[in-house]
C-alpha positions as CSV (number, residue, x, y, z in Angstrom):
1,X,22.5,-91.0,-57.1
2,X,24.5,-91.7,-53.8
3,X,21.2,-92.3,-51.8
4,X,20.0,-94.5,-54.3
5,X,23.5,-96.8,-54.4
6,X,23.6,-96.8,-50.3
7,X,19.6,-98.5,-50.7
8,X,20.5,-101.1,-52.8
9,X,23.7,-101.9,-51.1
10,X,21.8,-102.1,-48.0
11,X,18.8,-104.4,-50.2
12,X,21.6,-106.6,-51.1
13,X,22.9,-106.9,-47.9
14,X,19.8,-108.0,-46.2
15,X,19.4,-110.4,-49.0
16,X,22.5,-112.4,-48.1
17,X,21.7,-111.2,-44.1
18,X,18.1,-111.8,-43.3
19,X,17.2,-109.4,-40.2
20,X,16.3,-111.2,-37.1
21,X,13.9,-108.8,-35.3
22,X,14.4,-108.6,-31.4
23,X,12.2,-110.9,-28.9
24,X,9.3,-109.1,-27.9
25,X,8.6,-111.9,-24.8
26,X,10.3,-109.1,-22.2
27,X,9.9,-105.4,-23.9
28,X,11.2,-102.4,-22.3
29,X,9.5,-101.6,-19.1
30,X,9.9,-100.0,-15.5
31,X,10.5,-101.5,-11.8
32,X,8.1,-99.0,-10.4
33,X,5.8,-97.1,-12.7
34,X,4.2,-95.9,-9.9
35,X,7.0,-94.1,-8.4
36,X,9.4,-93.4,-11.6
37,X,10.2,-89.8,-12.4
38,X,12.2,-89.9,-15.5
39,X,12.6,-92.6,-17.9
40,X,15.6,-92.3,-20.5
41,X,17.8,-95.0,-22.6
42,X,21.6,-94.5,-22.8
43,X,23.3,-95.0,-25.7
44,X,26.5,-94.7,-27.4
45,X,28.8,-95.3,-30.3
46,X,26.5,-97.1,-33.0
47,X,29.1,-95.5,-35.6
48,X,26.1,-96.2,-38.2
49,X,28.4,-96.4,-41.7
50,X,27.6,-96.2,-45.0
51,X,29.7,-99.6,-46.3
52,X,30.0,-101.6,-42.8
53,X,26.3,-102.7,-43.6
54,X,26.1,-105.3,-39.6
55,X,26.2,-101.8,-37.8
56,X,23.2,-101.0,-39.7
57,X,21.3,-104.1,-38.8
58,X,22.5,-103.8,-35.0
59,X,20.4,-100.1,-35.1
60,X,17.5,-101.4,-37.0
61,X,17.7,-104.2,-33.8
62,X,17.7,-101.8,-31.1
63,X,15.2,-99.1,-33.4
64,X,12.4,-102.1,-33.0
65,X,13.2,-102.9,-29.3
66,X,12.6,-99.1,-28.3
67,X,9.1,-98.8,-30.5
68,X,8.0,-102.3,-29.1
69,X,8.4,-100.5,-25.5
70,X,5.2,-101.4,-22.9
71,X,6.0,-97.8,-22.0
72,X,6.1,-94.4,-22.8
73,X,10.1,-93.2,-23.0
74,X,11.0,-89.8,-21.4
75,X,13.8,-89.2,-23.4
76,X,16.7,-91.5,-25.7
77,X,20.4,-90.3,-25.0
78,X,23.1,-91.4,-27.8
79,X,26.1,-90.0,-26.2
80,X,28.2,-89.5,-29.5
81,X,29.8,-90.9,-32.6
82,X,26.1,-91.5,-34.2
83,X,28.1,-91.7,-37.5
84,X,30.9,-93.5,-38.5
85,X,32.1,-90.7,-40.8
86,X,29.5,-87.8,-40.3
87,X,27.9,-88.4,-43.6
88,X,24.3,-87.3,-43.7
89,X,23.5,-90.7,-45.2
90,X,24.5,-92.1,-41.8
91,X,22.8,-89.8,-39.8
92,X,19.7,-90.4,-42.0
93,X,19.9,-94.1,-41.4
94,X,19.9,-93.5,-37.6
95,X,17.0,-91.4,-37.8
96,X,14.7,-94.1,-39.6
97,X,15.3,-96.2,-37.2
98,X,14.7,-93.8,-34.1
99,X,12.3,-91.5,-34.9
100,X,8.9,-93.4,-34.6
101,X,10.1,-95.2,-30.9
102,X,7.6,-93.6,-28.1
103,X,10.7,-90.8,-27.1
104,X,9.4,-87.7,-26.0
105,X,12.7,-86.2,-26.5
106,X,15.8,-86.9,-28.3
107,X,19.2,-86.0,-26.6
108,X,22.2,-86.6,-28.9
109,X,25.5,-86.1,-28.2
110,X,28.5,-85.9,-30.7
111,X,31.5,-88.2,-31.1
112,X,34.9,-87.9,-32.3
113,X,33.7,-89.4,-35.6
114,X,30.9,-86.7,-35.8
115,X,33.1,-84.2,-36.2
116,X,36.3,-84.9,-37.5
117,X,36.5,-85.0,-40.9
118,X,34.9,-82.1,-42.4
119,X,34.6,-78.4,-41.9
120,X,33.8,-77.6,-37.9
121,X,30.6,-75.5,-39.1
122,X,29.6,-78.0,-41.7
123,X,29.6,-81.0,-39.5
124,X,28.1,-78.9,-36.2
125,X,25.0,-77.7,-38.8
126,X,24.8,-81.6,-39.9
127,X,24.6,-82.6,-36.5
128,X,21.9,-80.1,-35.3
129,X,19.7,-80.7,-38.3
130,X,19.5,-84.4,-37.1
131,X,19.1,-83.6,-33.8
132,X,16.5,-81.1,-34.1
133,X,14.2,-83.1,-37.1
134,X,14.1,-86.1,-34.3
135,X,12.8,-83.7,-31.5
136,X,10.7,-82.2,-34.0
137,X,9.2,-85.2,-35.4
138,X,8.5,-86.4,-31.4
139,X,6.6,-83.0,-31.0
140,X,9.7,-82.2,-28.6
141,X,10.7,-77.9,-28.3
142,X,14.7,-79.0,-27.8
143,X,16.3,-77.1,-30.6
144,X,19.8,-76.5,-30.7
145,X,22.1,-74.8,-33.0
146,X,25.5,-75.7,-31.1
147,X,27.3,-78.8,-30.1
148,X,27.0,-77.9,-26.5
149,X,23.7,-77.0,-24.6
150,X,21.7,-78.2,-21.8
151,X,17.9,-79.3,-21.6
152,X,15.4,-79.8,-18.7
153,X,13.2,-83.0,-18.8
154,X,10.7,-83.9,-16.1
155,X,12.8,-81.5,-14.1
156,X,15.8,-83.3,-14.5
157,X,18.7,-81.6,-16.6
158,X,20.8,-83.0,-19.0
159,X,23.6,-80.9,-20.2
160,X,25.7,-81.6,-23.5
161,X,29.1,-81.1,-23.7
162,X,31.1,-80.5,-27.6
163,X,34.5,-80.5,-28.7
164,X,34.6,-76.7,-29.8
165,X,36.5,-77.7,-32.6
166,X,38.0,-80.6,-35.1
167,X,40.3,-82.9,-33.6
168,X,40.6,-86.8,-34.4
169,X,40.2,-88.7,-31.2
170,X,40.0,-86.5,-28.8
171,X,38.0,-82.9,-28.2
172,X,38.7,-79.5,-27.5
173,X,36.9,-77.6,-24.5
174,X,37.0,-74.3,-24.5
175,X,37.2,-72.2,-21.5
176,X,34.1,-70.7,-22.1
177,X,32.1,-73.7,-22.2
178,X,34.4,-75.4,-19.3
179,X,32.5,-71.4,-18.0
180,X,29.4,-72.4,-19.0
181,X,29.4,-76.0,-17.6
182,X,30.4,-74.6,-14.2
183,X,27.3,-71.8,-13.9
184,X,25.0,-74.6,-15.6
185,X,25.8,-77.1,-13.1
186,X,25.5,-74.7,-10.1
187,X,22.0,-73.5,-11.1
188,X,20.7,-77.6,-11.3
189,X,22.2,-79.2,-8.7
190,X,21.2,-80.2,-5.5
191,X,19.0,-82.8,-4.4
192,X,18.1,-84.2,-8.0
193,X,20.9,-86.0,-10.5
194,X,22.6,-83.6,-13.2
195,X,23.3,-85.6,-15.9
196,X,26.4,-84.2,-17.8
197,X,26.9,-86.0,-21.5
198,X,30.2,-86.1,-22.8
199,X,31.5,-88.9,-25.5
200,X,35.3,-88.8,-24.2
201,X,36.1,-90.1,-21.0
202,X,38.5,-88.4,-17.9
203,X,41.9,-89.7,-18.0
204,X,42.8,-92.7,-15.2
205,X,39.2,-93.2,-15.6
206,X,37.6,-97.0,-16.5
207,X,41.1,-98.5,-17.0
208,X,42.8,-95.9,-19.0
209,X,45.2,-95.6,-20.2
210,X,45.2,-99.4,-20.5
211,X,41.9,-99.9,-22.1
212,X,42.6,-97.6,-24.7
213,X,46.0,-99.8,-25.3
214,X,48.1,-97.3,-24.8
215,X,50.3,-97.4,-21.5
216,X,52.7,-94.4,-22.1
217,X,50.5,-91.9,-22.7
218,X,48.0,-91.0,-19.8
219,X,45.9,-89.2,-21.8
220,X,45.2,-91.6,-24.1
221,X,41.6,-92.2,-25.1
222,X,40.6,-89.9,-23.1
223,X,38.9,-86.2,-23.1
224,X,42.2,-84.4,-23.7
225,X,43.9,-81.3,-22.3
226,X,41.0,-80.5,-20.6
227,X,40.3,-83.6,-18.4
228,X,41.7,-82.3,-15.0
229,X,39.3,-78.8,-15.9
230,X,36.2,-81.0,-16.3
231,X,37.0,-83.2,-13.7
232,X,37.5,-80.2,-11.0
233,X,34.1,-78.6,-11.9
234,X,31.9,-82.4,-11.8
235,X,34.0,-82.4,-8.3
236,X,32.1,-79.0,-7.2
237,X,28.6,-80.7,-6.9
238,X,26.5,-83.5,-5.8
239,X,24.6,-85.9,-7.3
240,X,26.0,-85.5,-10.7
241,X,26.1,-89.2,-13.2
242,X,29.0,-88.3,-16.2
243,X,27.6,-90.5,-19.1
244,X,30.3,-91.1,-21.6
245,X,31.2,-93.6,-24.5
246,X,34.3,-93.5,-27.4
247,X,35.6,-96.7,-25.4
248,X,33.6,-99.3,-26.7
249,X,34.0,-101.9,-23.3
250,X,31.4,-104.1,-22.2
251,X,29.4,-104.4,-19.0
252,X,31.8,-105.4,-16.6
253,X,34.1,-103.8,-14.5
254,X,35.1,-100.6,-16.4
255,X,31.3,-99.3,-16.8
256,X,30.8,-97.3,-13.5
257,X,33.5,-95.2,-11.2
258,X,33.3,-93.5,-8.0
259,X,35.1,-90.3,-9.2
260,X,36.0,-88.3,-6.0
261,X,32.5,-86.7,-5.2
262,X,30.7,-88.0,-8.6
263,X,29.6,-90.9,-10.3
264,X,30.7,-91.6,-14.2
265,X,28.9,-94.5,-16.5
266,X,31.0,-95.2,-19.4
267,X,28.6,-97.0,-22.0
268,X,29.4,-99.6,-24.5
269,X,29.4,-99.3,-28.5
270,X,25.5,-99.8,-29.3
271,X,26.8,-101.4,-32.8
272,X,30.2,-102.6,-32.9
273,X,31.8,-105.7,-30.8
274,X,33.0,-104.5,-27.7
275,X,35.8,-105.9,-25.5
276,X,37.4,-105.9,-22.2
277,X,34.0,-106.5,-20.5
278,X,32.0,-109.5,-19.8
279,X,29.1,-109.1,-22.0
280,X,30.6,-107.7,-25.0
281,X,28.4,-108.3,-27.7
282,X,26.5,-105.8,-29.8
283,X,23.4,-104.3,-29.5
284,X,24.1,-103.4,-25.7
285,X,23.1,-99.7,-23.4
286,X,21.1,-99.1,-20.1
287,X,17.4,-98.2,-19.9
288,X,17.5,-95.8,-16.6
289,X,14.8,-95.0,-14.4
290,X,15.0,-91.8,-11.8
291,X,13.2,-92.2,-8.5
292,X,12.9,-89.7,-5.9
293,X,16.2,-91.6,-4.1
294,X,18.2,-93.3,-6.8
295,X,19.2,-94.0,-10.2
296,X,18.7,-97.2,-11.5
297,X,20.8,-98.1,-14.7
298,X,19.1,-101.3,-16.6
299,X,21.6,-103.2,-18.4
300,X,19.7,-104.0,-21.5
301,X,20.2,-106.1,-24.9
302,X,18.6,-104.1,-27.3
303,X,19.0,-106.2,-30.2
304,X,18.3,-109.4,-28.3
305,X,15.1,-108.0,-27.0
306,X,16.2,-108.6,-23.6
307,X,17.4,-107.2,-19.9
308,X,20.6,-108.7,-18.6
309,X,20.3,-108.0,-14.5
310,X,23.8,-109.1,-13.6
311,X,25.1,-105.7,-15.0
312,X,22.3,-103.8,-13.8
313,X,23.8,-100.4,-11.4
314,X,21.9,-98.2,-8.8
315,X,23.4,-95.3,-7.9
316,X,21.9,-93.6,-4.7
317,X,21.5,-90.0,-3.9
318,X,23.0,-87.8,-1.7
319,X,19.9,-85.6,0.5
């Protein structure tokens, strides 16, 4: 009955909203097929709901732009709050719009708004079945039945980090998995980029605590207790990118920071207006590209169909 009502609310709203597909004139390619090792996009934040129907559009937008890619995609990266509330009606929605791009593997990342207002096992099971029916339908063997995990693509890893359990903004990490991130990074890194995925940011990181608009509290919009933790292990190792979201800033001068010995990339909201940035319209992530020397972060306008070079980042690696 519910799944029935959320289709004709969405009918309706496409009725009164006709949905503009995204240009095809300049579809997702690579600077150097030749020499690329990994291809991934970078997501975050699409906060798909079941009544605020434009996030749903914004997703079917950037759903098209993937599957109208000239190329095949190593892997897509949503790095958390897929779902506004953590309904499986909102996950669902995601997933229709995701699952027939040319991904080879989906790595997905829970949010705040993933997780926080149900039962920690209900919503961690909820999240895993949507996370493992995408890799399954792409023919992918990531399975996972935790919030946290790591996974090797092309030879690169990506490894996932979880709140360990409910909280409303921001998440709790556990000292084993603050254990587990330490031995996981020490066995990949080296002369390839770790890519560690975590949705909340570090403290005094990207402008906080001002971009989150709070100025007395320094840990405000970010990580949490744990910040300092996480940030002294990243610290331990080289070439390692922190992808994070939760923020919801534009490209501009908050996305990347120089973090003592590591790099962090906070991305925009894939589906909501963004601020404090200079391109802070919807629709917005990176298409990134490994080489054998760098990382090249592609700022892209999915639902526009379009690259947008001026916010474009490389990020070169240390030998």
């Amino acid at each position: 009955m519910f799944a029935k009502l959320f289709s004709l609310c969405l009918a309706i709203m496409y009725a009164i909203t006709p949905y503009a597909a995204p240009s095809t004139e300049t579809p997702i390619d690579v600077l150097d097929e030749s020499s690329v090792k990994l291809t991934f996009a970078a997501l975050a934040d699409p906060q798909v709901s079941n009544y605020m129907f434009e996030r749903e559009r914004v997703m079917h937008g950037a759903g098209d732009d993937l599957a109208n890619s000239s190329v095949d995609i190593d892997a897509l990266l949503i790095a958390g709050d897929i779902a506004e509330n953590g309904l499986q009606c909102e996950f669902d929605t995601v997933a229709s719009h995701i699952s027939d791009a040319p991904v080879s593997h989906y790595i997905m990342a829970t949010g705040n708004h993933d997780m926080r207002l149900r039962a920690y096992k209900q919503s961690t099971k909820r999240f895993c079945n949507f996370t493992n029916g995408l890799n399954e339908t792409a023919g992918s063997d990531l399975t996972i039945d935790k919030v946290r995990y790591s996974y090797e693509v092309n030879g690169y890893t990506f490894i996932v980090m979880g709140t360990d359990k409910t909280e409303m903004e921001e998440a709790y990490i556990s000292p084993e998995q603050l254990e587990w991130l330490d031995e996981t990074l020490d066995k990949a890194s080296g002369k390839k980029p770790v890519f560690v995925v975590l949705h909340q940011i570090l403290k005094d990181t990207h402008g906080l605590p001002l971009t989150w608009g709070s100025g007395k509290n320094e840990k405000a919009g970010s990580v949490g207790e744990q910040s300092d933790d996480i940030k002294a292990i990243l610290n331990k190792y080289k070439n390692v990118i922190l992808i994070t979201g939760h923020m919801h800033t534009g490209f501009g001068q908050y996305t990347y920071q120089k973090v003592d010995n590591f790099h962090s990339i906070n991305l925009p909201s894939l589906c909501i207006d963004n601020k404090d940035g200079d391109y802070n319209g919807p629709g917005i992530g990176y298409m990134v590209e490994v080489y054998s020397d760098k990382v090249v972060f592609r700022a892209r306008d999915f639902d526009d169909g379009c690259y947008v070079p001026d916010y474009d980042l490389t990020i070169e690696l240390t030998k």
